[in-house]
C-alpha positions in Angstrom: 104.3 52.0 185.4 107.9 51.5 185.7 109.2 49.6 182.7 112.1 46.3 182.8 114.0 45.4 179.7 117.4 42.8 180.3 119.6 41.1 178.0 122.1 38.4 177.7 123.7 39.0 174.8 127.0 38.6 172.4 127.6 41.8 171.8 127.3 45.1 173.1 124.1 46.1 175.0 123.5 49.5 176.0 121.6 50.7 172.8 119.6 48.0 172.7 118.5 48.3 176.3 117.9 52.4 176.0 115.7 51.2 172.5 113.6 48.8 174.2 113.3 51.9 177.4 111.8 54.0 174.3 109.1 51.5 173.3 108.1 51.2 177.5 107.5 55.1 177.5 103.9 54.6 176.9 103.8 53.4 180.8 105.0 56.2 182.2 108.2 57.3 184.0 110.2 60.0 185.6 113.6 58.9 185.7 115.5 55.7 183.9 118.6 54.0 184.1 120.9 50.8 182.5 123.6 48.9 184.0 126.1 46.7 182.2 129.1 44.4 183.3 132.3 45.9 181.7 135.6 44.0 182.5 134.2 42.3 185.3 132.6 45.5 186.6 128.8 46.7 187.0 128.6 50.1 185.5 125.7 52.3 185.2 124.1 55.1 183.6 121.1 56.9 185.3 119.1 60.2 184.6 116.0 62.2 185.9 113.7 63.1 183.7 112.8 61.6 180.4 115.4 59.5 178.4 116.6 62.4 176.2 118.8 62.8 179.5 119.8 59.7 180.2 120.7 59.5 175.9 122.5 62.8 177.0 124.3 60.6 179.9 125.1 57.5 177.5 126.5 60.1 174.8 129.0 61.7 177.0 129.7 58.4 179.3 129.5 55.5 176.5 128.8 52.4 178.3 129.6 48.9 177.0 129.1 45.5 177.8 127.2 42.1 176.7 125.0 41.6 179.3 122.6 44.3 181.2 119.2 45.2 182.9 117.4 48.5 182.0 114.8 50.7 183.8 112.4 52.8 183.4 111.1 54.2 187.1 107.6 55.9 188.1 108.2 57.1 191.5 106.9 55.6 194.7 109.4 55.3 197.9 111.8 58.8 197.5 110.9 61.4 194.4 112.5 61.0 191.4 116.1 62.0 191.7 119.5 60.3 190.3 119.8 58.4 193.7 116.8 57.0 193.7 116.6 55.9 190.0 117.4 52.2 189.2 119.5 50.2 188.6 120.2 49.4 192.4 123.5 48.5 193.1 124.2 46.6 196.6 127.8 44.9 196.7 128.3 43.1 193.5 124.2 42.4 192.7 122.3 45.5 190.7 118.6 45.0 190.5 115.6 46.6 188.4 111.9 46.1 190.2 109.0 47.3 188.9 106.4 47.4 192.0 106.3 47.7 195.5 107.7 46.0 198.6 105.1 46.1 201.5 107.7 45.0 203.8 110.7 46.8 203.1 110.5 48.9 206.0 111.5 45.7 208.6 113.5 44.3 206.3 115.8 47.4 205.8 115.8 47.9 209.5 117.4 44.2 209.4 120.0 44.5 207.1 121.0 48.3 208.5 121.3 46.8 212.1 123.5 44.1 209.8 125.9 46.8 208.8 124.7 47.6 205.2 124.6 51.1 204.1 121.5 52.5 201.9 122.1 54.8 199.2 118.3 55.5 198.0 114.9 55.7 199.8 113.5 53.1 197.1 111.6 50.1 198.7 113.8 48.0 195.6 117.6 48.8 197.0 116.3 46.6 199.9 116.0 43.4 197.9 119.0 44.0 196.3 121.0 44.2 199.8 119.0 41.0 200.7 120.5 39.0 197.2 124.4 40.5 197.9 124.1 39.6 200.9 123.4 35.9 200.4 125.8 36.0 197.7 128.6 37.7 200.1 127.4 34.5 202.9 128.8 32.1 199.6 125.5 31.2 198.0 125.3 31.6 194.3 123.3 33.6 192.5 120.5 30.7 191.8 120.2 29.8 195.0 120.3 33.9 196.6 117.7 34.3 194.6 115.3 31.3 195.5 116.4 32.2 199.3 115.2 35.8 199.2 111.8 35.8 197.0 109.7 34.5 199.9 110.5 36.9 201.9 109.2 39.4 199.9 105.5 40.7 200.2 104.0 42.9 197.9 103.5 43.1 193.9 107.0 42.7 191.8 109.1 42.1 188.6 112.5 42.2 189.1 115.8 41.7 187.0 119.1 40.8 188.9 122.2 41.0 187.6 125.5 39.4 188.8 129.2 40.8 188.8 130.5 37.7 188.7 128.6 36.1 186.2 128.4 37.7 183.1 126.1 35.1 181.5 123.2 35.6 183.7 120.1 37.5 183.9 117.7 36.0 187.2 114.2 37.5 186.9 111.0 37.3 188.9 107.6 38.1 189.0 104.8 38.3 191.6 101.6 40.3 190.6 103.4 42.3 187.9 104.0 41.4 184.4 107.2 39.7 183.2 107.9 38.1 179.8 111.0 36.2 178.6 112.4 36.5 175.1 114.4 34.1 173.3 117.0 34.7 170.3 119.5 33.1 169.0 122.6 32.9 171.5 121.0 35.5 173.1 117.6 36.0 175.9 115.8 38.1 176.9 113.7 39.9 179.7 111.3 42.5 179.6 108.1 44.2 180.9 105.9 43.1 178.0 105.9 41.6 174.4 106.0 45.1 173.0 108.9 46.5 174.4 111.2 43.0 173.0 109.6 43.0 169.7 113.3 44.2 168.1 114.6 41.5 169.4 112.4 38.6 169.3 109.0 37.6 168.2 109.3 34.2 170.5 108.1 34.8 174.5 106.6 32.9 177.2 104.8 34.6 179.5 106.2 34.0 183.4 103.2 32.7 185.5 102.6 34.0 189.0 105.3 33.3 191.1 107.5 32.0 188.1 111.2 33.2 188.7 114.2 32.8 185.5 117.2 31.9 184.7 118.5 33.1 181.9 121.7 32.7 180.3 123.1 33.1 176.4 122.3 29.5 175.7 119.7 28.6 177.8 116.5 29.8 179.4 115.2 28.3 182.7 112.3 28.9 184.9 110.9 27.9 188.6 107.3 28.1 189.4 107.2 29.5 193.8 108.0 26.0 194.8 111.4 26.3 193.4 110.2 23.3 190.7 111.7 23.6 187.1 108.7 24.2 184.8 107.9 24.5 181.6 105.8 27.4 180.1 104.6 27.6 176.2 106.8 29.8 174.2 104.1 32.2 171.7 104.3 34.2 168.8 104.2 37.7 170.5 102.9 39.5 167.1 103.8 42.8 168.7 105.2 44.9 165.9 109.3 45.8 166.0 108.5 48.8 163.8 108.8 51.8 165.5 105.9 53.6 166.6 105.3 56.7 165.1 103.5 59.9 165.1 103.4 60.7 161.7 102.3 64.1 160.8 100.5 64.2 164.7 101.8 66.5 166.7 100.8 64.2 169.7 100.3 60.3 170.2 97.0 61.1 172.0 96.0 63.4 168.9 97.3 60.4 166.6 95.3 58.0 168.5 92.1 59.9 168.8 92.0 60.1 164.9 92.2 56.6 164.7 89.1 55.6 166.7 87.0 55.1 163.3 89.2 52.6 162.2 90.0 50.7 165.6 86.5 50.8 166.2 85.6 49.2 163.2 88.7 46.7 163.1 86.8 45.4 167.4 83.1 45.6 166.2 84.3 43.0 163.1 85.4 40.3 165.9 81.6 40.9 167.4 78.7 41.7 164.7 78.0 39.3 162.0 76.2 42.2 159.5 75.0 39.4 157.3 72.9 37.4 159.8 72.1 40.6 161.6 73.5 39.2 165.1 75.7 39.9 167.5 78.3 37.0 168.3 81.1 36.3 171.1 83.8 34.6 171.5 82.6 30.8 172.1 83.6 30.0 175.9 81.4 27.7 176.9 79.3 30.4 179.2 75.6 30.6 179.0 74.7 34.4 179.4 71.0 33.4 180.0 71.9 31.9 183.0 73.4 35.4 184.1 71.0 36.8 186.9 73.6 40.0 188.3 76.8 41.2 186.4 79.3 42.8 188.5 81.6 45.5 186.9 84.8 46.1 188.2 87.2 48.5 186.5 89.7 51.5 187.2 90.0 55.2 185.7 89.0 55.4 181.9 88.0 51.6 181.8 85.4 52.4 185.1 83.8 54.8 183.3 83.2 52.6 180.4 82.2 50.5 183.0 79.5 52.8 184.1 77.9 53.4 180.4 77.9 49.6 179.9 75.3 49.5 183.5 73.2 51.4 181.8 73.1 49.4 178.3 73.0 46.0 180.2 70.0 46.5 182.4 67.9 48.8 179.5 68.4 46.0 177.1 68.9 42.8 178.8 67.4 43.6 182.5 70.1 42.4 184.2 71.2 44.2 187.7 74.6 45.5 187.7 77.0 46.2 190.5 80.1 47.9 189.5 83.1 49.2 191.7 86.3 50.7 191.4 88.8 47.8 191.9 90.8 49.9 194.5 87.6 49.3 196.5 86.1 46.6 195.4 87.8 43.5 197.6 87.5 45.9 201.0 84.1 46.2 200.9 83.8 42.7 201.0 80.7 42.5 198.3 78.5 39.7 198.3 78.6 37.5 195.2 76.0 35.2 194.6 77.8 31.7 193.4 77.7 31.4 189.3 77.1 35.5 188.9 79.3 37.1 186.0 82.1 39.3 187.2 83.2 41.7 184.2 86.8 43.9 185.0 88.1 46.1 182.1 91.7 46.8 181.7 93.6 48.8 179.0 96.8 46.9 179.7 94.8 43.5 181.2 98.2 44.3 184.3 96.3 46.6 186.4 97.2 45.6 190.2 94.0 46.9 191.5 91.9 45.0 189.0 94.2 42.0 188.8 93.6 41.5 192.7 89.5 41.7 192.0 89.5 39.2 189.4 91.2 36.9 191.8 88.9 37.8 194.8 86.0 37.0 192.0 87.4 33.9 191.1 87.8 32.9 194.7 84.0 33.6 195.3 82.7 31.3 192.3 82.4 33.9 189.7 82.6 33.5 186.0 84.8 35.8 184.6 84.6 37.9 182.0 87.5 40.5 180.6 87.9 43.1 178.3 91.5 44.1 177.5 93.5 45.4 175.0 96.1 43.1 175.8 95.5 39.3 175.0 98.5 38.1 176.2 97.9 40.0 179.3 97.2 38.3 183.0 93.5 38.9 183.2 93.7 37.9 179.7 94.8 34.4 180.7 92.8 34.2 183.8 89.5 34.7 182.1 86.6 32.7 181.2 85.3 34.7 178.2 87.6 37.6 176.6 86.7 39.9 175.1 89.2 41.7 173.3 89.4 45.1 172.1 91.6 45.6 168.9 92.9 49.2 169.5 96.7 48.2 168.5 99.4 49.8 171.4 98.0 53.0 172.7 101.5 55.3 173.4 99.4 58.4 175.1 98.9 58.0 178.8 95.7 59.6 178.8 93.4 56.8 177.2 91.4 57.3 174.0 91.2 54.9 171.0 91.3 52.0 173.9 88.3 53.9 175.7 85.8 53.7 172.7 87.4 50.2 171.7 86.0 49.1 175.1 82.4 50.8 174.8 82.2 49.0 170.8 83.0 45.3 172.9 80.3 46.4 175.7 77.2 47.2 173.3 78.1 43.8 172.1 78.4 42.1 175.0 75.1 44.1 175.9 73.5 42.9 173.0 74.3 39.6 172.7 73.2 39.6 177.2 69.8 40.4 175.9 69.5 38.2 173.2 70.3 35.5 175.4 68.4 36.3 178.0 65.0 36.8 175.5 64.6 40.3 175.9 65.5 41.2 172.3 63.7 40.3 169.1 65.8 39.1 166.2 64.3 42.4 164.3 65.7 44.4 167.8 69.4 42.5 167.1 69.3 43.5 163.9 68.7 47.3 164.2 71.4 47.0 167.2 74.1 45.9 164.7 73.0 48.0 162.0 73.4 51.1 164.5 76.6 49.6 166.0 78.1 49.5 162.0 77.0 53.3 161.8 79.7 54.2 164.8 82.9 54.5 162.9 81.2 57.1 160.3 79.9 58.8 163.2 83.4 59.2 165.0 84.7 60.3 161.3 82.5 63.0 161.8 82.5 63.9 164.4 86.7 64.0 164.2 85.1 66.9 161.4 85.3 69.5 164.3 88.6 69.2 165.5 89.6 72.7 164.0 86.6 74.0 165.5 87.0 72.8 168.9 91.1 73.9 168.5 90.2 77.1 167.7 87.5 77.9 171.0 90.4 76.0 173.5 91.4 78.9 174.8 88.3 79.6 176.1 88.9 77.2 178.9 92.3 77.3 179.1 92.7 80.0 181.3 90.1 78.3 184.0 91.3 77.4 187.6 88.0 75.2 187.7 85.7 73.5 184.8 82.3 71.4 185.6 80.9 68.4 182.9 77.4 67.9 183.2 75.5 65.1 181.7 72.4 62.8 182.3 72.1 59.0 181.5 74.6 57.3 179.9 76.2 61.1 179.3 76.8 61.4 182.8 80.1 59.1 182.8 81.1 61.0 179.5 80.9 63.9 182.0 83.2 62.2 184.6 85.6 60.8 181.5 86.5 64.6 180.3 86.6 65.5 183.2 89.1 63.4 184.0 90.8 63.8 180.6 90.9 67.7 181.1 92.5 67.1 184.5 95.1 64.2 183.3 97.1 66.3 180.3 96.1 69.8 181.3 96.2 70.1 185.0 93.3 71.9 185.1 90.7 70.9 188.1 87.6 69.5 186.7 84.6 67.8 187.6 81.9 65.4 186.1 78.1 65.8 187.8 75.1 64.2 186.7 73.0 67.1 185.3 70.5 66.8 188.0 72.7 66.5 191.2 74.2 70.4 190.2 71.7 71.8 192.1 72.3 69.6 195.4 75.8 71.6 195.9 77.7 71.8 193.3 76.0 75.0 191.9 78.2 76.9 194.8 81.0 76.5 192.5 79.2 78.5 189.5 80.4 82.2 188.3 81.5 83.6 185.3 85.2 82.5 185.5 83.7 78.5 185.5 83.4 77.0 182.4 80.6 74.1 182.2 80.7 71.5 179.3 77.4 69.9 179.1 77.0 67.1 176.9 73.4 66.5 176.0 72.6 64.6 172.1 69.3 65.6 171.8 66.4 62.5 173.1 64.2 62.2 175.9 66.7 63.4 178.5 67.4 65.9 176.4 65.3 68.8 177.9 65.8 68.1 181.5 69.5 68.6 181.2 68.7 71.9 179.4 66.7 73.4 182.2 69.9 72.4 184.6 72.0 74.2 181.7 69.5 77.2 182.0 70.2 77.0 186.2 73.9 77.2 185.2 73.7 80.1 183.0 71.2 82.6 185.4 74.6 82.4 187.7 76.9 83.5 185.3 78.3 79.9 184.4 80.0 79.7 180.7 78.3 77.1 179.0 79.9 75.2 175.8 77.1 73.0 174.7 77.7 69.7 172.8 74.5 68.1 171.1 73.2 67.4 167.5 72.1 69.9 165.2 68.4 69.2 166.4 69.9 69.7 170.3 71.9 73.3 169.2 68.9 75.0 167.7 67.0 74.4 170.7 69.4 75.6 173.2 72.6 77.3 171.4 71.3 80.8 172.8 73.7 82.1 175.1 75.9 79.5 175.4 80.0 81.0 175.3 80.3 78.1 172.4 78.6 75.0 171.1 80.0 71.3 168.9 77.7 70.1 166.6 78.1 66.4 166.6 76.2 64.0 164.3 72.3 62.6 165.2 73.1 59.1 166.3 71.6 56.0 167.9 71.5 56.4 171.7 73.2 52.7 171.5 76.6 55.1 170.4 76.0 58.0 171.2 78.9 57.9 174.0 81.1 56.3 171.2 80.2 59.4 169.2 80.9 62.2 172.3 83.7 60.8 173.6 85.3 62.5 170.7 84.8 66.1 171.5 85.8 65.5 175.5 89.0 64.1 174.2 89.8 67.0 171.6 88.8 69.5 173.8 91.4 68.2 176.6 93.6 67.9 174.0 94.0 71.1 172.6 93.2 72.8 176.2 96.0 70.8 176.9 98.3 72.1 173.9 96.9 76.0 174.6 98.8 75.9 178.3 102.1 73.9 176.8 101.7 70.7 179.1 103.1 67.3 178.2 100.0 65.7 176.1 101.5 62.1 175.9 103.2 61.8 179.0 101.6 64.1 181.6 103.3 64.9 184.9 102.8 61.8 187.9 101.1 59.4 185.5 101.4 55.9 184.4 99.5 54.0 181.5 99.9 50.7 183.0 99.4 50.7 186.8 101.0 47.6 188.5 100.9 48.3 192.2 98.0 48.9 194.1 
């Protein structure tokens, strides 16, 4: 969501500004923008829409300039129009925020019954009145800065940029991620490590309530006290090569074929095949003190979430609450002191989850994270991570990172039980050996994606679809459900098998599809008689099992996937494969955006 690049530079800017917009695409966005100083001027470029336009706006308007703040925006206050997008502009200050201001409301009825003059209906044009206005009253930029960031409530990033100081870049961040670069006679600002990767390998990560000064020569920062600090500059390691598609039609297509090896590359940091156990990361935490695990994730990651409930009390009996974060903190929850509090997180940035982990921590819980991001700020607020190594996923709609997550929970499931005593070592050992089996079983299973391309128009034309599945199935139901509904705006819904019968079989007739995923095992024929319910109303049933599963229940389904016997232990490894390819090319059938669907952001940074 929303995506900040800035530099301070020695030459001119405005490519290098729209190139680092192109790598913050993955996020999500629906208009962009980039403001330079040229001849003592601010002078901006903004576009709706994706940044072919504003490359269209650049091409027929070049803009120049050594210094400048870029923008990618994801709509909140006002829809996405030129107005609206950022850079802000307020007297001689322009601004880029990422985030929201929860009190913009009285503070733009203060500086409107000042006299100042709103062009947007963006919560961010207020801050950047409050800075020019400081500025205008004869403070300088520093100190405008440090005057006006404690007024503001709410989650931000921001990037300031001054008229009359072409040597200065100010940023700031409060619950949303900002990282500083540093070059050689040149800094650097940006969202994360990926998008300044051309630039610079070296970044410090801004703690909360850090704020920067950054100029061509030097790089400063203040902690919320206003108290020069020091943070550790890192080796970022994200790549500077472009990322490409290759021959994939699609980043999400690209990234769903590369599950086998991602997979493989996380379960390496986690099973020891040799020694037939499953190790983590050594952080000091005893597991078999672990009495109650509480999950808390959003989207995607919740429903990896769910699965991992059922792994952890089957194998290691241990209860497990789990939430979604946007609920978590309001429900006020009671945690026993010294429980485990696990949150999942694609980007690690997720305001929702962020803001749990903190409640957690506040309530005496050790905290566990897995994240794709280890640089993240879950990432460096936990006590055990657990990272997944799916590389930078580009699609919105999450795959590759999904079944990266589910490999790090049957670890973490695994290695629970051991701990606790409730698993033999000849029980660990077949747990690895099934765990190594998973990447040959997605390869396989990737084996049908002509298949399931060639029967997507069967859904396509749907107004509604229904997933059904029992166990840990059921959130594989919910999860393509959700992806159908992400990339191909179709409305779907994820039941447990059993509850289709308690209402939901109102919604059956023969213009419903119903995708029922059911691997054949000792749920196996319960789910089929809740098929068979479907079908005697005229639902149109695509089946996805094992060969055992088809040949006891292909008959008169409207099409069937044959995926590979596995382990329960991956079987939801295994079918999240199909779910995603048939979203996909459901997805490609009715000519909808795939990587960067309509109203969606990859990383979510305001709650």
């Amino acid at each position: 969501m929303c995506g900040i690049v800035g530099i301070v530079g020695r030459s001119d800017v405005a490519q290098r500004l729209f190139d680092g917009l192109k790598r913050l695409e993955y996020r999500g966005y629906d208009s962009a923008g980039i403001c330079t100083i040229v001849d003592g001027e601010l002078d901006r470029r903004r576009a709706e829409g994706k940044l072919e336009n504003l490359a269209a706006e650049l091409g027929a308007h070049p803009l120049g300039g050594e210094v400048g703040i870029a923008h990618t925006r994801w709509a909140t206050h006002g829809p996405p129009t030129v107005d609206n997008a950022h850079p802000h502009i307020a007297g001689r200050v322009a601004l880029v925020h990422n985030g929201i201001i929860e009190n913009f409301k009285p503070l733009r009825d203060e500086l409107i019954a000042d006299g100042r003059t709103f062009l947007s209906e963006t919560d961010s044009e207020v801050v950047a009145h409050l800075v020019a206005r400081e500025v205008e009253r004869g403070a300088s930029p520093q100190d405008a800065v440090a005057t006006v960031l404690p007024r503001l409530h709410g989650a931000f990033a921001i990037a300031f940029l001054f008229q009359d100081d072409p040597d200065l870049i100010i940023g700031a961040r409060m619950g949303a991620p900002l990282t500083v670069g540093f070059g050689k006679g040149e800094n650097y600002l940006g969202s994360d490590a990926l998008a300044l990767a051309p630039l610079t390998q070296q970044i410090a990560y801004l703690d909360e309530g850090d704020w920067v000064v950054a100029r061509r020569e030097s790089v400063q920062i203040y902690d919320r006290g206003n108290n020069p600090v020091e943070r550790a500059i890192v080796t970022s390691g994200a790549s500077s090569a472009p990322i490409e598609k290759g021959n994939y039609r699609h980043y999400m297509l690209k990234e769903i074929h590369e599950q086998p090896l991602v997979v493989a590359q996380t379960l390496q940091s986690y099973v020891r095949p040799f020694e037939g156990e499953v190790a983590l990361p050594d952080a000091g935490l005893d597991l078999a003190e672990v009495n109650r695990v509480t999950i808390v994730a959003c989207g995607t990651s919740f429903y990896a979430g769910m699965v991992a409930k059922y792994w952890f009390e089957q194998f290691a009996r241990v209860p497990v609450d789990i939430d979604v974060a946007s609920e978590f903190r309001y429900r006020q929850p009671v945690l026993e002191p010294g429980g485990l509090a696990l949150f999942i997180s694609q980007s690690g940035e997720t305001a929702d989850t962020l803001a749990a982990l903190r409640h957690a921590r506040a309530e005496q819980q050790r905290i566990a994270v897995v994240v794709n991001v280890p640089t993240s700020s879950m990432a460096r607020e936990a006590d055990l991570l657990l990272p997944t190594h799916a590389g930078p996923e580009i699609g919105v709609a999450s795959t590759k990172a999904f079944t990266c997550q589910l490999a790090v929970l049957a670890a973490l499931a695994a290695n629970l039980a051991a701990a606790k005593g409730r698993l033999t070592r000849e029980q660990e050992r077949e747990i690895v050996s099934h765990l190594q089996e998973a990447p040959a079983a997605l390869n396989a299973a990737l084996g049908h994606d002509e298949e399931i391309a060639a029967m997507a128009h069967l859904v396509a034309p749907a107004r509604d679809v229904l997933y059904l599945g029992r166990g840990p199935d059921y959130p594989m139901a919910l999860e393509g459900a959700l992806k159908l509904k992400e990339i191909s705006y179709i409305h779907a819904e994820g039941y447990a098998a059993g509850e289709m019968k308690h209402g939901p079989i109102a919604l059956i007739d023969d213009h419903v599809p119903v995708i029922v995923i059911a691997p054949s095992g000792p749920l196996f024929e319960k789910t089929v008689s809740n098929m068979q319910e479907v079908r005697a109303r005229g639902g149109k049933i695509v089946l996805i099992s094992d060969a055992e599963g088809l040949d006891q229940a292909r008959e008169g389904c409207m099409a069937t996937i044959e995926m590979p016997k596995v382990h329960p232990l991956i079987a939801p490894l295994v079918y999240a494969v199909p779910v995603q390819l048939l979203a996909y090319h459901v997805a490609v059938a009715k000519g909808t955006d795939v990587d960067q669907p309509r109203n969606l952001a990859k990383s979510v940074t305001v709650e």
